[in-house]
DOKE-835550 format. One line per field, with one value per residue (C-alpha): x, y, z; residue in three letters. Coordinates in nm, 4 decimals, always signed. Layout:
N
c1: c(X ...) .
c2: c(Y ...) .
c3: c(Z ...) .
code: c(ALA ...) .
end
This chain:
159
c1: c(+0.0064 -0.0796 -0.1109 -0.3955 -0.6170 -0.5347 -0.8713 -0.9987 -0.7940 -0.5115 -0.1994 +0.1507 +0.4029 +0.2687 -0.0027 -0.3803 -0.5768 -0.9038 -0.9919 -0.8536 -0.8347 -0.7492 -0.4746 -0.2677 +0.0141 +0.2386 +0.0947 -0.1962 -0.3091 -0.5254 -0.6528 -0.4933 -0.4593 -0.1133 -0.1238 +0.1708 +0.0702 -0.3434 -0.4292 -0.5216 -0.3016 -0.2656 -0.0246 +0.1279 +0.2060 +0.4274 +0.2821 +0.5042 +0.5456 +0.7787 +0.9971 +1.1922 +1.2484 +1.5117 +1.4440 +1.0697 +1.1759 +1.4359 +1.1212 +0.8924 +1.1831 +1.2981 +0.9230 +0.8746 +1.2596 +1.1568 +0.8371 +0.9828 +1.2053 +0.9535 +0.7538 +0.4992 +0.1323 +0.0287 +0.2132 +0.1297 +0.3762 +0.5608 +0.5756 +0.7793 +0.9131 +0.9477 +0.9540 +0.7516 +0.6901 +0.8269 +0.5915 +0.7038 +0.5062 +0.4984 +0.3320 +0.1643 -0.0927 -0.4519 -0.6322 -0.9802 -1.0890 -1.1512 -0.8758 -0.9317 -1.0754 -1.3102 -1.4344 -1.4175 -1.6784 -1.9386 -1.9889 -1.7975 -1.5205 -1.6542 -1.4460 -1.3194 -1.2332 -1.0453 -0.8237 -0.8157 -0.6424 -0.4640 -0.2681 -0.2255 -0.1023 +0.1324 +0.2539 +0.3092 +0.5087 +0.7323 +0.8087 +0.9308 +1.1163 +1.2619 +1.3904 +1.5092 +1.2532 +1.0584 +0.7411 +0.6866 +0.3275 +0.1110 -0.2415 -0.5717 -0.5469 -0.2278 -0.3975 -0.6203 -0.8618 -0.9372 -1.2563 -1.1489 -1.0466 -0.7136 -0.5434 -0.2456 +0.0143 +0.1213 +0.2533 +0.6353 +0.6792 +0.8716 +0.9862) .
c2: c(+1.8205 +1.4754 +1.3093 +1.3771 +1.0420 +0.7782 +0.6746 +0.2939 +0.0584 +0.3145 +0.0936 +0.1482 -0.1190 -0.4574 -0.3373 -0.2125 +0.0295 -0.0908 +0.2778 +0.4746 +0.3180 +0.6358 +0.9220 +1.0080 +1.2950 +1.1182 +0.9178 +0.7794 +0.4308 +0.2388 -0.0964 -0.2343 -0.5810 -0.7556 -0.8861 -1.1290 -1.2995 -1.2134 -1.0980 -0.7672 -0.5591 -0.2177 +0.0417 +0.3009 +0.6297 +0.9074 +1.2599 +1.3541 +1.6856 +1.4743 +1.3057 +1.6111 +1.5945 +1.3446 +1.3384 +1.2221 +0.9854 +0.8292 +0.7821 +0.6713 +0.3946 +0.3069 +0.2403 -0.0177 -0.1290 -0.1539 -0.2909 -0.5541 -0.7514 -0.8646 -1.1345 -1.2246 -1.2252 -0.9105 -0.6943 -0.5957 -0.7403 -0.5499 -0.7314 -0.4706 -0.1014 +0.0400 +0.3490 +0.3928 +0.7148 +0.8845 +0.7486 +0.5932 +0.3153 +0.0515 -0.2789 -0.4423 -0.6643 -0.5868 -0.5986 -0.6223 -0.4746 -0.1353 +0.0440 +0.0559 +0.4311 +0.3182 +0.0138 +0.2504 +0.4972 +0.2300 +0.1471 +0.0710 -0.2078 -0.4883 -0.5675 -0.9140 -0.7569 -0.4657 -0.7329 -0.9797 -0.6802 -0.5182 -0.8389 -0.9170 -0.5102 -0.6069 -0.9666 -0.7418 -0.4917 -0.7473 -0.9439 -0.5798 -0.4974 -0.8199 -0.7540 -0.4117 -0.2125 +0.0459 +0.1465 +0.5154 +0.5753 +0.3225 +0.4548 +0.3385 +0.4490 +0.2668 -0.0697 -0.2807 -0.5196 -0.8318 -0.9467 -1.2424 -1.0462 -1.1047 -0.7760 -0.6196 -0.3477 -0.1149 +0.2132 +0.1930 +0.5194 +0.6276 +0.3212) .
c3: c(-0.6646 -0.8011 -1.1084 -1.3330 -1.2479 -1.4644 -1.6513 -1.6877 -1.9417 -1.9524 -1.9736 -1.7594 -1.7768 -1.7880 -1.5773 -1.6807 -1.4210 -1.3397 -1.1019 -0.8647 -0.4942 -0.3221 -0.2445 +0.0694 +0.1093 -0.1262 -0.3846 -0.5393 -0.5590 -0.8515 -0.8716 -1.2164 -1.3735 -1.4032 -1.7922 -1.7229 -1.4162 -1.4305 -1.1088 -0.9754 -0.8184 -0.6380 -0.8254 -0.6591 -0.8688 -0.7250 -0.8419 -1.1600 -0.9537 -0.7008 -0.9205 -0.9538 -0.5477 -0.4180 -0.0950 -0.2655 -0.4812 -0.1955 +0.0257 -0.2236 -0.2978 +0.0952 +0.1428 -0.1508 -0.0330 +0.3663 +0.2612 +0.0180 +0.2587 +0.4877 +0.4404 +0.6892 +0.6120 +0.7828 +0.6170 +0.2291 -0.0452 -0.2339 -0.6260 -0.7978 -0.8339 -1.1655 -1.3482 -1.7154 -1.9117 -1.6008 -1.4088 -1.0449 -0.9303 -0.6656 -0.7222 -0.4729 -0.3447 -0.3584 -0.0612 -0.0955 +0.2108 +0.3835 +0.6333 +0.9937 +0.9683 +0.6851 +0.9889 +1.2389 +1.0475 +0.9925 +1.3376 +1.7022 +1.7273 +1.9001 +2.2032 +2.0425 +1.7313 +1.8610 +2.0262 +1.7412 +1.4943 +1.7461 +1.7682 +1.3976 +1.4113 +1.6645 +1.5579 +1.1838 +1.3374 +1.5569 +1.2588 +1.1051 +1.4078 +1.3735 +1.0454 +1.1395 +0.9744 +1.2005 +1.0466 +1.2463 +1.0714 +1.1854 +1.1645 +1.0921 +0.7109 +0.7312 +0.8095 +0.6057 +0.7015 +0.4398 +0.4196 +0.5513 +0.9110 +0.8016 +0.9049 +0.6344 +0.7337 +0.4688 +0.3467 +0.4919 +0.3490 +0.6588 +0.8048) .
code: c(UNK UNK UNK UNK UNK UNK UNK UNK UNK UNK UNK UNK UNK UNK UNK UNK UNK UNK UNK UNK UNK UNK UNK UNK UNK UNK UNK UNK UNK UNK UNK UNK UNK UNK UNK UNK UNK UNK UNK UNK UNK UNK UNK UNK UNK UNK UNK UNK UNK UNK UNK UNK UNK UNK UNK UNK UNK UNK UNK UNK UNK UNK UNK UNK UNK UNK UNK UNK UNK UNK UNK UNK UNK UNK UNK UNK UNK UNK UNK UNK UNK UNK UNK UNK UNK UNK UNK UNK UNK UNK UNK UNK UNK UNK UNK UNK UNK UNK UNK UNK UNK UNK UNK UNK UNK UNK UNK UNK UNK UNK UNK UNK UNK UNK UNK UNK UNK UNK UNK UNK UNK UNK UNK UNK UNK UNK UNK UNK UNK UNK UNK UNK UNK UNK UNK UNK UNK UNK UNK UNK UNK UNK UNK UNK UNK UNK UNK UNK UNK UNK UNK UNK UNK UNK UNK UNK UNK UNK UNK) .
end
């Protein structure tokens, strides 16, 4: 059960959503503007529904905890995790971009582009592995490309 969607302008924290990026099986993500530092930012809200659940609300924390001590710059940042009005949320980077499966719809991978992120994929996930994080979910809704090419690996949720 999630949230009831957050309209445009409503405040949370510091932060002001903008619209609704998306949903996956455990939260729900809006593009929202940071007031103090003025840029935009993706906010992650954990249904209300699981805030009651522990084992939830551990998850929903390891990720933006597994997530937060890497830096490299394949893999999303993590700014912040906070709770307002009950509300969970992660703050993180926005990517302005599509995921891999959004690519992957439009039309077939060229050959030199299916090599060039499959590497930043793998040079993301060594630098976790390196830190001692496993991610265990890596899929192409997991993975974000920029518009730049520039390849982002998030959603740690089960790292």
């Amino acid at each position: 059960m999630m949230n009831k969607e957050l309209a445009a302008n409503t405040p949370l924290s510091h932060y002001r959503i903008e619209r609704k990026l998306g949903a996956g099986g455990m939260a729900e993500v809006y593009l929202a503007h940071d007031k103090r530092l003025q840029r935009p930012v993706a906010l992650k809200l954990l249904p209300a529904a699981y805030t009651t659940d522990r084992n939830r609300l551990r998850r929903f924390e390891q990720e933006a905890c597994a997530a937060s001590a890497l830096n490299h710059p394949n893999i999303l940042t993590v700014y912040e995790i906070g709770v307002e009005n009950d509300s969970h949320f992660i703050a993180t980077e926005f990517v302005d971009g599509v995921t891999l499966r959004q690519k992957m719809r439009e039309a077939p991978l060229r050959l030199a582009d299916t090599v060039d992120v499959s590497h930043q994929i793998a040079i993301a996930l060594a630098a976790a592995h390196a830190a001692g994080v496993v991610h265990r979910d890596i899929k192409p809704e997991n993975i974000m490309l920029r518009r730049d090419g520039v390849v982002k690996v998030l959603d740690f949720g089960l790292a």
